[in-house]
Structures are given as structure tokens and as C-alpha cells.
N, C-alpha and C positions, 0 to 999 in steps of 0.2 A: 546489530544489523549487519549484515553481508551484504555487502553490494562488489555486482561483477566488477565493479573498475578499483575496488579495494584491493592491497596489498593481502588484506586475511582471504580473500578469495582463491588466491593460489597458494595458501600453507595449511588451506585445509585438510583432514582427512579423506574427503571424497578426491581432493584433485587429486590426490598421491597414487590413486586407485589407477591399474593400468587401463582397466575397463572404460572408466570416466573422463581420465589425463584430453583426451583427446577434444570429447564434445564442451570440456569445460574451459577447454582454451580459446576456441572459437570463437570469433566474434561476434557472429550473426546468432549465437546459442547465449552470447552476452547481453547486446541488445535486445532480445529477445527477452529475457527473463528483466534488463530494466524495463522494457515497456509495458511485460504484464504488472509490475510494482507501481507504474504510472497509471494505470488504469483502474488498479485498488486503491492507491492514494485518493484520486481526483472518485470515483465511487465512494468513499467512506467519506468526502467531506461532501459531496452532494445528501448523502445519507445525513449527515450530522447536521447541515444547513436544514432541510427536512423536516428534521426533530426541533429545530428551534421557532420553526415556522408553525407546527404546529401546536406549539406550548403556548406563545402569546397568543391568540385567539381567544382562548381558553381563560386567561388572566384579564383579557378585558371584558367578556363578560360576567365573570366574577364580581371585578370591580363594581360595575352596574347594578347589577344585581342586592348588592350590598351599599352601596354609597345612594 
């Protein structure tokens, strides 16, 4: 994982780059890319809640069906 506020954040390849040095230093170009990671996070586990909301439904009438 790379994360802006990591130490590997500035020994990467990109940062060395004269072209990128600049907007990768920024802070607001930092926050930025945590916030979009916070809104995939909190997205994949509403997703994955989702998925498990739809499973048990499924398993009780099963159940029923059979018992």
C-alpha cells in the first residue's frame, strides 16, 4: 500500500520525476488522493455488507423449504 503520508511516498519513482516532484508534494494533491481511498474503502465494504445481506435471505428459505 502507498499511502500519501508514508515515508515510501516520497522514495518513489514517480516522486524523483521532475515533472511530478511538485504536485506530489502538495498537500492538498495528498488529501486528495487519501480521500479518494476513503471513499473506495467505505464503498467496498458497503458493497461487501450488500453481499452478505443478500446471502442470508437465500439460506432461510432454504432452511424451510427443507426442514
Amino acid at each position: 500500500m502507498v499511502a500519501p503520508w508514508s515515508g515510501f511516498w516520497e522514495r518513489n519513482a514517480f516522486a524523483q520525476a521532475p515533472l511530478l516532484a511538485g504536485w506530489l508534494s502538495n498537500a492538498f494533491f495528498r488529501g486528495a488522493v487519501s480521500g479518494i481511498g476513503l471513499i473506495t474503502a467505505i464503498a467496498g465494504l458497503a458493497e461487501l455488507a450488500g453481499a452478505f445481506r443478500r446471502r442470508t435471505p437465500d439460506a432461510e428459505v432454504d432452511q424451510q423449504q427443507t426442514g
